[in-house]
N, C-alpha and C positions, 0 to 999 in steps of 0.2 A: 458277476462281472465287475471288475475294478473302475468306480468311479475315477474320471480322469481329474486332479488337484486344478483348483484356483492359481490362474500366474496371481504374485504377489502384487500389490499396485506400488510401483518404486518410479513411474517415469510420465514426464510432463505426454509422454505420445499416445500413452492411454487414454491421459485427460483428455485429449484434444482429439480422440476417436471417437468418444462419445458428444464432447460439446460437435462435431462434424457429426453426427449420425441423424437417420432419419425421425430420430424422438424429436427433435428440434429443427427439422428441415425447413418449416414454412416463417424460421425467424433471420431475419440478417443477421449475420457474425458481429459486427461492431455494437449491433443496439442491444444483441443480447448478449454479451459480453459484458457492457457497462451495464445490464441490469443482472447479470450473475453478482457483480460488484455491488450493486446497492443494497441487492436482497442478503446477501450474507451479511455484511457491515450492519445492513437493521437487525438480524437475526443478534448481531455482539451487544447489542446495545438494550437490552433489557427490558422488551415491551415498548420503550420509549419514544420506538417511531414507527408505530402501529400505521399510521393512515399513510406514512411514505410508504411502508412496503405493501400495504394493499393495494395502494399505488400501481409501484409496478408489478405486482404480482397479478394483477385484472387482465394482463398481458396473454395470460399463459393458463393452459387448460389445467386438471389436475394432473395429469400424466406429463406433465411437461414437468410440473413443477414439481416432481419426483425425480426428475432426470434431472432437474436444479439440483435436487438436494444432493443426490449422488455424486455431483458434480463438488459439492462441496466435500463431502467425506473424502474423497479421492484426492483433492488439492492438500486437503493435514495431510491424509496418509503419504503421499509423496513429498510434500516440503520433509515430515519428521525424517521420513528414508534418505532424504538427500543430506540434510544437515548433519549428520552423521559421520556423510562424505567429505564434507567442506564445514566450514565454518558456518557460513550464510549464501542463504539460493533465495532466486527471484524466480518463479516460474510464472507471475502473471509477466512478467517483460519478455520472458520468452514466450508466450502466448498472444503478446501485445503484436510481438511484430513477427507472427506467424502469419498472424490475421492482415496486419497491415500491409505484407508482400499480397494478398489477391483480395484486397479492399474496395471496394472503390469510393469509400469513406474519405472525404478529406480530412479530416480531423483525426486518419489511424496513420498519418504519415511519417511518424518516428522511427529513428532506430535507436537502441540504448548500449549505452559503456560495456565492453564486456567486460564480464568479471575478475579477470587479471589485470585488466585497466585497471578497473575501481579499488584492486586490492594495493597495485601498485601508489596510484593516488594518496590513498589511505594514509600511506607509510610514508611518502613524502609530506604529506601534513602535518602527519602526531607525529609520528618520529620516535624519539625516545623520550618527549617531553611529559611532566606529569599533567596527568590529564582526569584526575579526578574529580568529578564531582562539577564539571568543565561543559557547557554547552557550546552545540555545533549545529551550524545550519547551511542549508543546502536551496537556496535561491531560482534554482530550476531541477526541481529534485526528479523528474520525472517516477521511475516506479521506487526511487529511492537504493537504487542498488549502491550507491557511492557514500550515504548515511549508515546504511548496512554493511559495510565494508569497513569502515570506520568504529562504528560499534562493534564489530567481530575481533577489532585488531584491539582497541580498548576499553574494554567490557565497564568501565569506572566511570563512562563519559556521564555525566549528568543528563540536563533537557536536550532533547535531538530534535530538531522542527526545520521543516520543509513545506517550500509555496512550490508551487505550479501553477501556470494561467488554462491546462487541458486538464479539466475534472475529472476527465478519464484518469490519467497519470496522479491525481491527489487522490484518488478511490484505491485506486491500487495500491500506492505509496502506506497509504491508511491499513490497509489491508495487509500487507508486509510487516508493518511495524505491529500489528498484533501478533500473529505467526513469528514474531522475533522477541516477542515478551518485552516490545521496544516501550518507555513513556515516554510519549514524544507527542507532537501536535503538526498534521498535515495541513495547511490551509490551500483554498482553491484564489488564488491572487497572481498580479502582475508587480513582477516581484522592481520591475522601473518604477510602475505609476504608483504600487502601494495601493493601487486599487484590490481591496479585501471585499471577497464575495460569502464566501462561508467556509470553516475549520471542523477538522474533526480529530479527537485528543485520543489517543491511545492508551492503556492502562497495561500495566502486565496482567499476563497470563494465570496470577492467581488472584485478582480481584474480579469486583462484577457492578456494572456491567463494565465490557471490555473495550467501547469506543464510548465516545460520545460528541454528538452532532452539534456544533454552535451556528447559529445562522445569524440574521438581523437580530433577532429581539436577544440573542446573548454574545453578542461581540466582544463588549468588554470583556469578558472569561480568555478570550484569544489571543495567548501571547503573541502572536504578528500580530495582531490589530493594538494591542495596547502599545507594543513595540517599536511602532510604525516609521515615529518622527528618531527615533534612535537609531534605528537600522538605516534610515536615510542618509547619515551622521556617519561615517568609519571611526569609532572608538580611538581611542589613542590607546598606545599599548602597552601602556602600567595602569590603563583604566579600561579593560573592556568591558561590551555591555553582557550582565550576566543575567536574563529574564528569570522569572520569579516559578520556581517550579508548581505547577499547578496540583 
């Protein structure tokens, strides 16, 4: 009798049959979603934040955290099938605000740019201008889809760095910018007050470790927090500010 084949995993609906299945029914969608986000992020970062992800991993039985992991191989395997299709995909924002239509989370209350917007944007900003070597930042970057649009359209952009004031949206942002082989640095701040909570720097895809976590005791490392009083500042435009590649 012929074994019946594997569907392929190519689509965020899969992901999101499992994150909705009974392997993870006794956990709310919002808190374990931002802890799907922590725990892979600690997993990019190189042993380095052992005691965050035991953290949250103390959450979750050992069959859960199987169902984590899977959850993780299925998000590469369908970002790489998507990106194929397109230039650059977000499926945590589509996942963000799948969740946030039957939330009752106040804090999943977003909706994000859709991606013809962001691409359009894009192209209204760079244009035809040369743009190498050139950073670009995104002030309410949510899951970052309008830096990834950007970077799609001008692969030469230098530092790419984005604040948000919902940690949810600089996890994921973070999380994208790996999956994008992006260098760039996400921080969690208010991007009015310059109030700077904690950043996390992104590395390409052939270095290791692949994030890394700044909080209190390494701020200074932060370009928004070194940045702070200058970005306050709107550059004048035979002088903008160009932050220091990390």
């Amino acid at each position: 009798m012929a074994t019946k084949e594997k569907e392929p995993i190519t689509h965020v609906g899969q992901w999101l049959k499992l994150f909705n299945s009974a392997a993870l029914y006794r956990h709310e969608p919002s808190r374990l979603f931002e802890d799907y986000l922590d725990l892979v992020l600690c997993c990019m970062a190189n042993g380095r934040e052992e005691a965050r992800y035991l953290k949250v991993a103390a959450r979750y039985n050992d069959e859960e955290l199987k169902t984590l992991s899977h959850l993780m191989a299925m998000h590469v395997l369908i970002h790489e099938h998507q990106v194929k299709e397109r230039r650059w995909y977000d499926m945590l924002g589509d996942v963000y605000m799948e969740l946030a239509s039957r939330s009752k989370a106040s804090r999943m209350g977003q909706f994000f740019t859709p991606a013809e917007l962001c691409d359009m944007m894009a192209m209204m900003m760079l244009g035809e201008d040369d743009t190498a070597g050139k950073s670009i930042c995104d002030p309410a970057v949510g899951s970052g889809r309008t830096l990834l649009a950007a970077r799609a359209l001008k692969p030469d952009l230098g530092l790419i760095v984005g604040a948000d004031l919902d940690p949810i949206c600089a996890k994921m942002c973070a999380l994208n910018f790996w999956l994008h082989g992006v260098r760039g640095e996400v921080a969690c701040m208010n991007s009015l007050s310059l109030e700077w909570r904690w950043a996390i720097q992104t590395h390409p895809r052939d270095s290791w470790p692949f994030v890394t976590f700044l909080e209190e005791d390494r701020k200074e490392e932060s370009v928004l927090y070194v940045r702070r009083d200058q970005l306050a500042k709107p550059a004048a435009a035979s002088n903008p500010v160009q932050p220091t590649l990390f």
